[in-house]
FIRO-548773 format. One record per atom (N, C-alpha, C): residue number from 0; residue in one letter; atom name; z, x, y. Coordinates in Angstrom, 3 decimals, always signed. Layout:
BEGIN
<pt><seq>NUM</seq><type>a</type><atom>CA</atom><zz>Z</zz><xx>X</xx><yy>Y</yy></pt>
...
# end
This chain:
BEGIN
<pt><seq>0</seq><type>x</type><atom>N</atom><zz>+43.271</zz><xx>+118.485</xx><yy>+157.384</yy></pt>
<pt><seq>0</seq><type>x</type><atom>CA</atom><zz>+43.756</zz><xx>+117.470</xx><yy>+156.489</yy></pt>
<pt><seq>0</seq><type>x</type><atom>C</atom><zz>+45.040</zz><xx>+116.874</xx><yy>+157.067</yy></pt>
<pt><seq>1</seq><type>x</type><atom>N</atom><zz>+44.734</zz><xx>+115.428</xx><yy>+156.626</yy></pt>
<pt><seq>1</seq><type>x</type><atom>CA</atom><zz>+46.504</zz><xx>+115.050</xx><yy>+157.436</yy></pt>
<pt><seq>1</seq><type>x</type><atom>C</atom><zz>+46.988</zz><xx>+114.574</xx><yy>+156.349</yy></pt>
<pt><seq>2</seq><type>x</type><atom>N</atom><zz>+48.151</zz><xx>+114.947</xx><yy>+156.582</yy></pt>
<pt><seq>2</seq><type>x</type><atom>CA</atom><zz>+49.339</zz><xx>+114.885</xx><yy>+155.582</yy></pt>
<pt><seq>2</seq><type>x</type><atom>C</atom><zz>+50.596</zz><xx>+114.219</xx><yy>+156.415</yy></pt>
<pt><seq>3</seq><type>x</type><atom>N</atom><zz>+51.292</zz><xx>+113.313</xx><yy>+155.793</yy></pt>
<pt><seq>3</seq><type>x</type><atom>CA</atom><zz>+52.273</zz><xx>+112.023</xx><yy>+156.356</yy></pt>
<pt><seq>3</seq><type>x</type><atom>C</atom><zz>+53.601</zz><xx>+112.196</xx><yy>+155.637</yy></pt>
<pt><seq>4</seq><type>x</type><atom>N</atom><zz>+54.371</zz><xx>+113.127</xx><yy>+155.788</yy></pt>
<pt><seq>4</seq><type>x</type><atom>CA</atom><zz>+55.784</zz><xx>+113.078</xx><yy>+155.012</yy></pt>
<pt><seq>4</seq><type>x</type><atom>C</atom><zz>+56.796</zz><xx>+111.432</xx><yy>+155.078</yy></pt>
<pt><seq>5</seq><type>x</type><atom>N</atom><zz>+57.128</zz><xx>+110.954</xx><yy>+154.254</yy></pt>
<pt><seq>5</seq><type>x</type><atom>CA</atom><zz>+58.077</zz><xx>+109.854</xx><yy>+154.605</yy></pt>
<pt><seq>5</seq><type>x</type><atom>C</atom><zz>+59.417</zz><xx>+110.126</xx><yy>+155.111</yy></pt>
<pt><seq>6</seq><type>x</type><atom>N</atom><zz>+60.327</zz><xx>+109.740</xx><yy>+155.680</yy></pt>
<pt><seq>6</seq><type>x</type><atom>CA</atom><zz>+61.553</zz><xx>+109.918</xx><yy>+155.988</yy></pt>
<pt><seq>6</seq><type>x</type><atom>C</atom><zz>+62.063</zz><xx>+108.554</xx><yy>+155.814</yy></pt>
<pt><seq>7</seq><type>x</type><atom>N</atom><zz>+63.655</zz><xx>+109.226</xx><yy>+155.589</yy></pt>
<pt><seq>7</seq><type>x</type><atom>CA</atom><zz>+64.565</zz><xx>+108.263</xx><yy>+154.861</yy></pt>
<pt><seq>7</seq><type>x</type><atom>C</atom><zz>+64.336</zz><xx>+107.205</xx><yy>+156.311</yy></pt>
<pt><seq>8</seq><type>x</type><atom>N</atom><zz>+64.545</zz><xx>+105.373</xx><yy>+155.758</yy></pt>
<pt><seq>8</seq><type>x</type><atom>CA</atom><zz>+64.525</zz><xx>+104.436</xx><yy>+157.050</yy></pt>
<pt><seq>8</seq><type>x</type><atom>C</atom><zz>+63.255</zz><xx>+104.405</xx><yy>+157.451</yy></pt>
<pt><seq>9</seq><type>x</type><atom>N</atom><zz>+61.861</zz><xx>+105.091</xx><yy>+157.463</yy></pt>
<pt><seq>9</seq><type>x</type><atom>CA</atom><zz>+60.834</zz><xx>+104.758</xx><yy>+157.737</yy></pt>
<pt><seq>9</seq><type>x</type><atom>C</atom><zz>+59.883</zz><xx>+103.548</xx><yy>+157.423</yy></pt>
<pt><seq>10</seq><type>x</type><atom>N</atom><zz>+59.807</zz><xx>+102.826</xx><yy>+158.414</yy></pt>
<pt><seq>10</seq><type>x</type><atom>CA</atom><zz>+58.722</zz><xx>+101.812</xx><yy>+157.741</yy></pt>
<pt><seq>10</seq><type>x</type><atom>C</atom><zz>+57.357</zz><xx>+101.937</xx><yy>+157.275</yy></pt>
<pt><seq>11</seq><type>x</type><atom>N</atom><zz>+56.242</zz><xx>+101.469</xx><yy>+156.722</yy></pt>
<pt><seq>11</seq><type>x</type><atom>CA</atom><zz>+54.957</zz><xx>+101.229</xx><yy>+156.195</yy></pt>
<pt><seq>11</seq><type>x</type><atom>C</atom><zz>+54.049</zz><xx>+101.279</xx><yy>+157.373</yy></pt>
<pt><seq>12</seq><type>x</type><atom>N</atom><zz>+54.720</zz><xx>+100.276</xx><yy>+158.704</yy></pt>
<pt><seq>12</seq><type>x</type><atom>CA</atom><zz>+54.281</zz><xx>+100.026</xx><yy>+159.577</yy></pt>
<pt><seq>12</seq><type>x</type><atom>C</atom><zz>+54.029</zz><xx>+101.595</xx><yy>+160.471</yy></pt>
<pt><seq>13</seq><type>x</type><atom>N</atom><zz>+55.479</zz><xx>+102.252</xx><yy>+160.611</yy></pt>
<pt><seq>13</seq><type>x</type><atom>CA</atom><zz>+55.694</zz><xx>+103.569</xx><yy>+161.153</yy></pt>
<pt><seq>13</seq><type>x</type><atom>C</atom><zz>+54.563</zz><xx>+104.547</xx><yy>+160.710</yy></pt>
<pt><seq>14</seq><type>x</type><atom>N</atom><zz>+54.646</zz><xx>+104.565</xx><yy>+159.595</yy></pt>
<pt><seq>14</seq><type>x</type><atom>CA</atom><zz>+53.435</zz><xx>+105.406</xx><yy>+158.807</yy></pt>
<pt><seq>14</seq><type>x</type><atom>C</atom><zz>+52.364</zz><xx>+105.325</xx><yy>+158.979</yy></pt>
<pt><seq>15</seq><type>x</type><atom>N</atom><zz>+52.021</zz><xx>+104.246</xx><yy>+158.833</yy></pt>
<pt><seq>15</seq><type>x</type><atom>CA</atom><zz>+50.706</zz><xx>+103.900</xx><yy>+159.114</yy></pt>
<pt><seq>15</seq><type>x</type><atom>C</atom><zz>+50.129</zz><xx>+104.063</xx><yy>+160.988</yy></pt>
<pt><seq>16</seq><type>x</type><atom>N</atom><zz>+51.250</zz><xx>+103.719</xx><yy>+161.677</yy></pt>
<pt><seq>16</seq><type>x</type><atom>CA</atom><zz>+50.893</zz><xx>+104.431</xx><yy>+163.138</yy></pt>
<pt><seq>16</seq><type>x</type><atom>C</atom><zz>+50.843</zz><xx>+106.119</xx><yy>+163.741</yy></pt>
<pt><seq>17</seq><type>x</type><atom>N</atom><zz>+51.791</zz><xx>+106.469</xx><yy>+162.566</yy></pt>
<pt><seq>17</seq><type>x</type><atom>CA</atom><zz>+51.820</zz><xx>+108.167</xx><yy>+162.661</yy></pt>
<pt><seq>17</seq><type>x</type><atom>C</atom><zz>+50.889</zz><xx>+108.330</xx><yy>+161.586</yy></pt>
<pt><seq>18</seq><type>x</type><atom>N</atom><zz>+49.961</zz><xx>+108.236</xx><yy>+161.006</yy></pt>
<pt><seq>18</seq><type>x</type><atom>CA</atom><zz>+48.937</zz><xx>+108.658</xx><yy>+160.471</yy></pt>
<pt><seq>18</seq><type>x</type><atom>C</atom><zz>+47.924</zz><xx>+108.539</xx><yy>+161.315</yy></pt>
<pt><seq>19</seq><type>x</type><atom>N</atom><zz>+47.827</zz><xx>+107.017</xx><yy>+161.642</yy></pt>
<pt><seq>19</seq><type>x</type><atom>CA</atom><zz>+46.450</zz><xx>+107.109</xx><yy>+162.550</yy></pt>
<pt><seq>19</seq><type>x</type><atom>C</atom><zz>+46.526</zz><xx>+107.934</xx><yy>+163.716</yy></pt>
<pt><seq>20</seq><type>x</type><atom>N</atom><zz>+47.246</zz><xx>+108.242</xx><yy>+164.706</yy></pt>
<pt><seq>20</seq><type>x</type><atom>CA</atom><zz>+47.721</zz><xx>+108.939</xx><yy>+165.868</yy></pt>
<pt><seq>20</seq><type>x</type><atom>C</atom><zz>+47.125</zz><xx>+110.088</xx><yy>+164.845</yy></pt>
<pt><seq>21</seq><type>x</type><atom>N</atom><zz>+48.107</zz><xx>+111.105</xx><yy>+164.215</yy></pt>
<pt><seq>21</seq><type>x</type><atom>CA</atom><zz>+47.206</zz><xx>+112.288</xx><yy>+163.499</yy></pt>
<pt><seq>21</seq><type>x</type><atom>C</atom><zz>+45.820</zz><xx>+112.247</xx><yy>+162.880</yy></pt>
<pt><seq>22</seq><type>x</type><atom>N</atom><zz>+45.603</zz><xx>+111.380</xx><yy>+162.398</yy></pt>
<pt><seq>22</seq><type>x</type><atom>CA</atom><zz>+43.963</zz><xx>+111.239</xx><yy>+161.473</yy></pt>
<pt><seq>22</seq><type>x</type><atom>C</atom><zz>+43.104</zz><xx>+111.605</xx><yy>+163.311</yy></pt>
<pt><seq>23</seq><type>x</type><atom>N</atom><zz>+43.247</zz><xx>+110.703</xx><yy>+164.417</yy></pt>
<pt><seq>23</seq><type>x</type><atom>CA</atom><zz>+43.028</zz><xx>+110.918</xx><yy>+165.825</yy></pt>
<pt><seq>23</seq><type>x</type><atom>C</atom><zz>+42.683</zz><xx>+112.150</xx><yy>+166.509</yy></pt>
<pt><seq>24</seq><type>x</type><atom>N</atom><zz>+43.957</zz><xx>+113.027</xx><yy>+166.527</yy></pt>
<pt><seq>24</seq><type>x</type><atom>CA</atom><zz>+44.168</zz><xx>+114.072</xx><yy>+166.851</yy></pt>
<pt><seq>24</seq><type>x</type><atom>C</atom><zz>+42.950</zz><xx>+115.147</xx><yy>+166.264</yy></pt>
<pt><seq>25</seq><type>x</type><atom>N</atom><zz>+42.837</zz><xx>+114.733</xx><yy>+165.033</yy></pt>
<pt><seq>25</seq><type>x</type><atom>CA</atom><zz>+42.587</zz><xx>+115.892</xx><yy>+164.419</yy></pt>
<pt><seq>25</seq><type>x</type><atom>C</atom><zz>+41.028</zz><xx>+115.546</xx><yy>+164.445</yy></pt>
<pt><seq>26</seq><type>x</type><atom>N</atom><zz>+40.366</zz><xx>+114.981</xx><yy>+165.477</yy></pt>
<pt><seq>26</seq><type>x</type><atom>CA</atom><zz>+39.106</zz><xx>+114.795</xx><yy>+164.862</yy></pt>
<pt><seq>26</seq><type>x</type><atom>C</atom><zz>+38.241</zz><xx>+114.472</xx><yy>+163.772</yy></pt>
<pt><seq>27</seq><type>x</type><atom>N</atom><zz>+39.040</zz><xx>+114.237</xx><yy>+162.638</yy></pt>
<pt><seq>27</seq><type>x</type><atom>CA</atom><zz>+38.132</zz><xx>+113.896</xx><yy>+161.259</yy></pt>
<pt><seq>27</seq><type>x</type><atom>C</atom><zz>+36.868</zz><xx>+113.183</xx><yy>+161.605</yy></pt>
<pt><seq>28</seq><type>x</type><atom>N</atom><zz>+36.912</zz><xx>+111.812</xx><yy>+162.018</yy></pt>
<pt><seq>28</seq><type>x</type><atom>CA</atom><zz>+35.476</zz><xx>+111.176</xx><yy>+162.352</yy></pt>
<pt><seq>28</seq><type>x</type><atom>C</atom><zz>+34.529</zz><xx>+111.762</xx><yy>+163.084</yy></pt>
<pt><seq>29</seq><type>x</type><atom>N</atom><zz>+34.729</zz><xx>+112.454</xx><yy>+164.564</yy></pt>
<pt><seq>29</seq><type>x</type><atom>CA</atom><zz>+33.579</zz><xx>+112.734</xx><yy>+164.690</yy></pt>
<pt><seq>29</seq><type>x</type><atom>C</atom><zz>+32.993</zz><xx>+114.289</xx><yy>+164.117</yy></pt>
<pt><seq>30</seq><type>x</type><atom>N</atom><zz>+34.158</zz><xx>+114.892</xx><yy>+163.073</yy></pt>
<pt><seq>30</seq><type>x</type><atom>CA</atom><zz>+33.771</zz><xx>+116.104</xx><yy>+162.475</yy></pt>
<pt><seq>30</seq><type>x</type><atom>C</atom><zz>+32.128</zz><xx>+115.047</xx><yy>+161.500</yy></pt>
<pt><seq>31</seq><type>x</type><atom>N</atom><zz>+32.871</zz><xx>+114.161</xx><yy>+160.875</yy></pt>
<pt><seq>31</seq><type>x</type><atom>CA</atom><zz>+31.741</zz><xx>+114.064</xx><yy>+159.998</yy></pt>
<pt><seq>31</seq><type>x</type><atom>C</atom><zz>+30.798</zz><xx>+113.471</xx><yy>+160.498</yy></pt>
<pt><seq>32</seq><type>x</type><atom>N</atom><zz>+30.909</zz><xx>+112.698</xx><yy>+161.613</yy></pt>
<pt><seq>32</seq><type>x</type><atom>CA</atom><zz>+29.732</zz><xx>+112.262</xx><yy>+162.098</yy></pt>
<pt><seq>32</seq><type>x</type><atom>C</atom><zz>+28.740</zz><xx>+113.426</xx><yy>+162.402</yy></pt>
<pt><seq>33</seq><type>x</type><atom>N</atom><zz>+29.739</zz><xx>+114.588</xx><yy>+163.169</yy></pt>
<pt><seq>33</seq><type>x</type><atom>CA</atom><zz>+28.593</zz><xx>+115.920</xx><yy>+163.367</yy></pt>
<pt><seq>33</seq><type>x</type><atom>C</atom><zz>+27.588</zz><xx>+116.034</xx><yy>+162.237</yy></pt>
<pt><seq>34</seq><type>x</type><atom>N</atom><zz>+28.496</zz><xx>+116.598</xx><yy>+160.906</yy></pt>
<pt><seq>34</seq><type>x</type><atom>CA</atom><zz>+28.065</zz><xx>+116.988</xx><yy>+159.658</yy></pt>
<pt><seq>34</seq><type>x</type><atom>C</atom><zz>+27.017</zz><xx>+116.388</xx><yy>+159.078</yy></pt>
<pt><seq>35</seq><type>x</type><atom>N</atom><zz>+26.864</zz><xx>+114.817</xx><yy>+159.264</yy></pt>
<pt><seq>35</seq><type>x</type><atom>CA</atom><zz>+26.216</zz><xx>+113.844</xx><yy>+158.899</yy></pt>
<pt><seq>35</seq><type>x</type><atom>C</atom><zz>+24.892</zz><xx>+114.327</xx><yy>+158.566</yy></pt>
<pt><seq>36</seq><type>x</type><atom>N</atom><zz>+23.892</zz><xx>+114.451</xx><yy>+159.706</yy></pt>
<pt><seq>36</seq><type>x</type><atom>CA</atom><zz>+22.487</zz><xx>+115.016</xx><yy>+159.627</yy></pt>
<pt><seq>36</seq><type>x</type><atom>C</atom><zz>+22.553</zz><xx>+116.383</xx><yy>+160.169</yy></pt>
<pt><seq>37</seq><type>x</type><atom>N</atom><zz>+21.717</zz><xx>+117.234</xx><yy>+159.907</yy></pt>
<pt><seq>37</seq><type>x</type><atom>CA</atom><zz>+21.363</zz><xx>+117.986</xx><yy>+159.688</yy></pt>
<pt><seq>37</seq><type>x</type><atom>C</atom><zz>+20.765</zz><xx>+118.349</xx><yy>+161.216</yy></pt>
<pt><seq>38</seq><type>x</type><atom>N</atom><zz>+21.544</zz><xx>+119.331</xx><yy>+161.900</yy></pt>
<pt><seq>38</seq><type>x</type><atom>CA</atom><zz>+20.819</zz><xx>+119.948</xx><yy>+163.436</yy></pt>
<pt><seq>38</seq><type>x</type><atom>C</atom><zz>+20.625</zz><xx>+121.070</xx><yy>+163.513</yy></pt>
<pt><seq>39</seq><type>x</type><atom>N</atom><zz>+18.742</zz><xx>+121.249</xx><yy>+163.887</yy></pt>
<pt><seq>39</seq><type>x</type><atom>CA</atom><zz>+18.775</zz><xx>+122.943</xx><yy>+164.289</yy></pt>
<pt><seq>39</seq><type>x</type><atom>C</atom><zz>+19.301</zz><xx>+123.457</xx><yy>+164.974</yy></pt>
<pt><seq>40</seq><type>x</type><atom>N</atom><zz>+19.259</zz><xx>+124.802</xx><yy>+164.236</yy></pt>
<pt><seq>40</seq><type>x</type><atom>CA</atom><zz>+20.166</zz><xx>+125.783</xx><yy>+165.471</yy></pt>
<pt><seq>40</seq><type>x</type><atom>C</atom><zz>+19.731</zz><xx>+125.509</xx><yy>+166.794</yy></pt>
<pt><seq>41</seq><type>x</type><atom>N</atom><zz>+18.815</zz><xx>+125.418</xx><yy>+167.148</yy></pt>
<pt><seq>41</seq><type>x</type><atom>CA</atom><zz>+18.273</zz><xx>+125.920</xx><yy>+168.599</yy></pt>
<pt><seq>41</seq><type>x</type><atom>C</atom><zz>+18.863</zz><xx>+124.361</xx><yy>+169.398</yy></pt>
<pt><seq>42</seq><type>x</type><atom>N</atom><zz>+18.914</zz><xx>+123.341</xx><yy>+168.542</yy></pt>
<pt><seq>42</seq><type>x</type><atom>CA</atom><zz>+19.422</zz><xx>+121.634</xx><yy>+169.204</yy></pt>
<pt><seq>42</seq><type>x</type><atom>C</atom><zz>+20.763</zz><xx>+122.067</xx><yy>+169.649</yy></pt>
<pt><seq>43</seq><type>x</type><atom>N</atom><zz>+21.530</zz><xx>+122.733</xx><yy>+168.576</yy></pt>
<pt><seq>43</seq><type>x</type><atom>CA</atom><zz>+23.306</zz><xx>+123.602</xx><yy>+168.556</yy></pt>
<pt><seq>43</seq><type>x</type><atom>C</atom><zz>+23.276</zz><xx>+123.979</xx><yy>+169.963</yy></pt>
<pt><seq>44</seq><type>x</type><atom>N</atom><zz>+22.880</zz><xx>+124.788</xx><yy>+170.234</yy></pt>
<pt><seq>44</seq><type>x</type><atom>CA</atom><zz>+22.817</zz><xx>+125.681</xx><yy>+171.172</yy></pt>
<pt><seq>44</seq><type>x</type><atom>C</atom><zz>+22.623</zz><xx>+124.744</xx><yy>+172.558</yy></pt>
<pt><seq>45</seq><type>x</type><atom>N</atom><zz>+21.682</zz><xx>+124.052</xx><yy>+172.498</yy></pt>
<pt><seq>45</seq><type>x</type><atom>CA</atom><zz>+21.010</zz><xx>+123.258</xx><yy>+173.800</yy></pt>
<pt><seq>45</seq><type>x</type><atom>C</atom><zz>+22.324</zz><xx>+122.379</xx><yy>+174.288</yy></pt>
<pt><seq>46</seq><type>x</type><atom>N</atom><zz>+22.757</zz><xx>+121.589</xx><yy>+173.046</yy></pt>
<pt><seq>46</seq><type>x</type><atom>CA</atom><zz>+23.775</zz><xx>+120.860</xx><yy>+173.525</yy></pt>
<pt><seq>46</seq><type>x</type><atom>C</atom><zz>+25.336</zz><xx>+121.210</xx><yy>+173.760</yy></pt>
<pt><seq>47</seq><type>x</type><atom>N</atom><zz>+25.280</zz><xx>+122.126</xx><yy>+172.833</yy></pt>
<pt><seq>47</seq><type>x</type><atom>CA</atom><zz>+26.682</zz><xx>+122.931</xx><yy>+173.369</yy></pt>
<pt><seq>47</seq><type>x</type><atom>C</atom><zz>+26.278</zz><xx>+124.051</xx><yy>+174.799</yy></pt>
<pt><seq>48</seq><type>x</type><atom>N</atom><zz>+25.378</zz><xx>+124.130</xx><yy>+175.563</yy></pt>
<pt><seq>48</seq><type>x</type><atom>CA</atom><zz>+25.011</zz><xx>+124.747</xx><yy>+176.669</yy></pt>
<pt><seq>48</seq><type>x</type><atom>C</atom><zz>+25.179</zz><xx>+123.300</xx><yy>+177.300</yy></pt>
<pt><seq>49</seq><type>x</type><atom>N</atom><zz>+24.754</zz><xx>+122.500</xx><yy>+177.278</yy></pt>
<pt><seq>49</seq><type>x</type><atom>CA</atom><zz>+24.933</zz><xx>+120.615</xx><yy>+177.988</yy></pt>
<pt><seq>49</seq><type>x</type><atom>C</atom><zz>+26.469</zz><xx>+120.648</xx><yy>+178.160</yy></pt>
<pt><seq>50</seq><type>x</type><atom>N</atom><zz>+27.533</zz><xx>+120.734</xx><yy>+177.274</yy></pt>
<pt><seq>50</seq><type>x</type><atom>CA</atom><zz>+28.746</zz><xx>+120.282</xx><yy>+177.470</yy></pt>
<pt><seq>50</seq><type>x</type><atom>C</atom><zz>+29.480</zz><xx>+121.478</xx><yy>+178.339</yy></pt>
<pt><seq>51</seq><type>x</type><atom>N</atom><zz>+28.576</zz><xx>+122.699</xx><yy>+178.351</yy></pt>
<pt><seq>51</seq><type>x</type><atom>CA</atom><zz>+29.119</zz><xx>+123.342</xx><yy>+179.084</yy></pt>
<pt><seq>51</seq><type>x</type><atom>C</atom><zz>+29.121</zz><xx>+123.664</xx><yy>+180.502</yy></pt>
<pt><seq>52</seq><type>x</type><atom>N</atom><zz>+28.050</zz><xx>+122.897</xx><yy>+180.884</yy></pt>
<pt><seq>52</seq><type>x</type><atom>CA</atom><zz>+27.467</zz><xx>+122.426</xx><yy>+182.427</yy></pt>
<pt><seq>52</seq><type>x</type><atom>C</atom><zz>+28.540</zz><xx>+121.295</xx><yy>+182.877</yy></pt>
<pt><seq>53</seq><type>x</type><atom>N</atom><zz>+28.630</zz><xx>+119.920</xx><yy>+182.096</yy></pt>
<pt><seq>53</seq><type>x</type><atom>CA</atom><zz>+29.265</zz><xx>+119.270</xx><yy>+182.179</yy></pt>
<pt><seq>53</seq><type>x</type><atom>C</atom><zz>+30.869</zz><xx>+119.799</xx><yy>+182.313</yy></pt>
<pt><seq>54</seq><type>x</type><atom>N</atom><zz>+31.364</zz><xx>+120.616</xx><yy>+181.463</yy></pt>
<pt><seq>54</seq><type>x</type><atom>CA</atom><zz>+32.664</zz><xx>+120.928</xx><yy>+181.993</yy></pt>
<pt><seq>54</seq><type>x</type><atom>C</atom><zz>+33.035</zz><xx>+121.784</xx><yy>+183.133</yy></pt>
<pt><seq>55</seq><type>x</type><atom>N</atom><zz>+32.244</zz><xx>+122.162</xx><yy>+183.672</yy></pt>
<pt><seq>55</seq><type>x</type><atom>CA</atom><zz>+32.028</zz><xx>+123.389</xx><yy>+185.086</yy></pt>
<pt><seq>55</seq><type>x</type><atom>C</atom><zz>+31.877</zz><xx>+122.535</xx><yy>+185.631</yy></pt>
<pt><seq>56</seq><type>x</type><atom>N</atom><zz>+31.281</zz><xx>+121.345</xx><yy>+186.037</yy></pt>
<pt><seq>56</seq><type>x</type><atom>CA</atom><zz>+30.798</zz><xx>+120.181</xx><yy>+187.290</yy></pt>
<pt><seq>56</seq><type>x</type><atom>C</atom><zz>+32.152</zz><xx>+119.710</xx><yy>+187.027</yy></pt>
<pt><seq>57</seq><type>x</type><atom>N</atom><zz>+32.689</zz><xx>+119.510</xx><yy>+185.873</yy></pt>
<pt><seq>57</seq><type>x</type><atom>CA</atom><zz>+33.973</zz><xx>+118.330</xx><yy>+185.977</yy></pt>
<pt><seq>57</seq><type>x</type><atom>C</atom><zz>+35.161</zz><xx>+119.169</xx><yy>+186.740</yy></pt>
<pt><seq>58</seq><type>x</type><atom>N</atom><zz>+35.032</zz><xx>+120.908</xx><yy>+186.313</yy></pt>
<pt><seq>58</seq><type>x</type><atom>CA</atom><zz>+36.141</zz><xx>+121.806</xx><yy>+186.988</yy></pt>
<pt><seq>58</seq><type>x</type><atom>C</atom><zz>+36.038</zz><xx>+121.783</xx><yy>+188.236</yy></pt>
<pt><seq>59</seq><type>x</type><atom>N</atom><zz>+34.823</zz><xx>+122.301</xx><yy>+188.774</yy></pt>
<pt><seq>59</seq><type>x</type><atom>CA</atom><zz>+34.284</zz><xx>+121.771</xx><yy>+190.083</yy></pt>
<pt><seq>59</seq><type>x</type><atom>C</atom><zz>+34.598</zz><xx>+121.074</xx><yy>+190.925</yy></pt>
<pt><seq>60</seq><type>x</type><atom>N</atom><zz>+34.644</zz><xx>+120.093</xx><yy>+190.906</yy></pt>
<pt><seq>60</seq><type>x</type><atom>CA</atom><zz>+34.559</zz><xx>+118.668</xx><yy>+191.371</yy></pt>
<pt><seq>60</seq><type>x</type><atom>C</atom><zz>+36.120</zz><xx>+118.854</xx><yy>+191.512</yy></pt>
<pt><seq>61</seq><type>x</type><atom>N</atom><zz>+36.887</zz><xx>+118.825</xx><yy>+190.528</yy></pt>
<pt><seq>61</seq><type>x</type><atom>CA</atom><zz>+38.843</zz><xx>+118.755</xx><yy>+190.143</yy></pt>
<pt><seq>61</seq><type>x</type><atom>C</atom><zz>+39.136</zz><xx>+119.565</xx><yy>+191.050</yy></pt>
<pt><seq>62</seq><type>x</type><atom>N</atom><zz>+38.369</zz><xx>+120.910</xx><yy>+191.598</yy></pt>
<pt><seq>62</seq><type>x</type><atom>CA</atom><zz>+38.990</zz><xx>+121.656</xx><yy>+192.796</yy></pt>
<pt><seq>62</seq><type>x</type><atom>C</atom><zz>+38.498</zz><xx>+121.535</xx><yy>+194.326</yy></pt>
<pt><seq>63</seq><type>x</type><atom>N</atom><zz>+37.294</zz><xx>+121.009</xx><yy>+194.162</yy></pt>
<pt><seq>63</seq><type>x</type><atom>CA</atom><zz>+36.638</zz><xx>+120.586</xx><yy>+195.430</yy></pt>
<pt><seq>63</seq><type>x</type><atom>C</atom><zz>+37.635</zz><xx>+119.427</xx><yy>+196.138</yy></pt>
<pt><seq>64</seq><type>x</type><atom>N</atom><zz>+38.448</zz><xx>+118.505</xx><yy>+195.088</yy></pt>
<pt><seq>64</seq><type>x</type><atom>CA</atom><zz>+39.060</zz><xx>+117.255</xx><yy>+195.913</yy></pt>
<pt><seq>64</seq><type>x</type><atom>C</atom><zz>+40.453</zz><xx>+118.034</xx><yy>+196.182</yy></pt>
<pt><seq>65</seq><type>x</type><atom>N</atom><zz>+40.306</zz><xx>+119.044</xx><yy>+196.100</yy></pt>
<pt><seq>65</seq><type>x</type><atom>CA</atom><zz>+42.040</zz><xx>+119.812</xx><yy>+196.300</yy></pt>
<pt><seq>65</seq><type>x</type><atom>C</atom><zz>+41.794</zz><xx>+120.200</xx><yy>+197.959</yy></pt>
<pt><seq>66</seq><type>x</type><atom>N</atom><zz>+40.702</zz><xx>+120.711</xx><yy>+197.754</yy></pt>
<pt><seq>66</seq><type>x</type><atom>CA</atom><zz>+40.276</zz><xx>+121.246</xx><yy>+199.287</yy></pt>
<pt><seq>66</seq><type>x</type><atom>C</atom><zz>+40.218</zz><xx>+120.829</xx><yy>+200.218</yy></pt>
<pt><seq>67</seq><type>x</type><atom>N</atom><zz>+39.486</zz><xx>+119.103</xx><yy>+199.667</yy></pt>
<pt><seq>67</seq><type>x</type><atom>CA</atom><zz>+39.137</zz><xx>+118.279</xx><yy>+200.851</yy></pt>
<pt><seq>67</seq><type>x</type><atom>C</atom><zz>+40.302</zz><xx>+117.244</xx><yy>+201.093</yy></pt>
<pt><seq>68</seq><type>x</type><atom>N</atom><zz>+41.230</zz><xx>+117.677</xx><yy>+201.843</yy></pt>
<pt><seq>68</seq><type>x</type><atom>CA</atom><zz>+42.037</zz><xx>+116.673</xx><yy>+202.155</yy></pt>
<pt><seq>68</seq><type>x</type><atom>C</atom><zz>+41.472</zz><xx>+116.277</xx><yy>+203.819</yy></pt>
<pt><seq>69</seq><type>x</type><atom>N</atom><zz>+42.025</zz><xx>+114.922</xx><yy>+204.030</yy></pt>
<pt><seq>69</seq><type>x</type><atom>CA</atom><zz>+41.605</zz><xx>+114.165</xx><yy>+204.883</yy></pt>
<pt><seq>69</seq><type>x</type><atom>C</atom><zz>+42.518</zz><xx>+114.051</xx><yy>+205.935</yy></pt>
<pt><seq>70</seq><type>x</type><atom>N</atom><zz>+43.036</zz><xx>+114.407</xx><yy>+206.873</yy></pt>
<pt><seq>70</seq><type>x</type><atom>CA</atom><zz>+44.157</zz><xx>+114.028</xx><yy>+207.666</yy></pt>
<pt><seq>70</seq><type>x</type><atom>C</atom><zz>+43.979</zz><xx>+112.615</xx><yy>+208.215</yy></pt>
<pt><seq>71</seq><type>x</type><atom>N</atom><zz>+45.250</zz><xx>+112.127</xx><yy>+208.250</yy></pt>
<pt><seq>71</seq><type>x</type><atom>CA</atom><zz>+45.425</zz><xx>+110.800</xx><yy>+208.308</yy></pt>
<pt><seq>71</seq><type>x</type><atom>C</atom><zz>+45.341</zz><xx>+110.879</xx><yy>+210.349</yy></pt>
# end
């Protein structure tokens, strides 16, 4: 839940940019987009095994260009 304290001198404008930045942060939209319909377990599983391929190729890759330097 986001919650927006005011402070003394704050503008409408201020607020409204430090809310959205937090509402952001915190994922709310695509929580409910998840929630939205209804996914079997076994879909759960498939695609959270997908993002986890994807983040090993992306680690991968981030240390492979460490290695390969090129001499000039």
């Amino acid at each position: 839940m986001v919650v927006i304290t005011r402070r003394s001198g704050e503008t409408k404008d201020s607020m409204f940019r430090k809310f959205s930045r937090l509402f952001m942060d915190e994922n709310v939209i695509d929580e409910l987009r998840k929630k939205q319909y209804y996914r079997k377990p076994s879909l759960k599983k498939r695609e959270d095994a997908k993002d986890l391929m994807k983040a090993r190729a992306r680690r991968k890759r981030g240390r492979m260009g460490f290695f390969r330097r090129r001499d000039k």
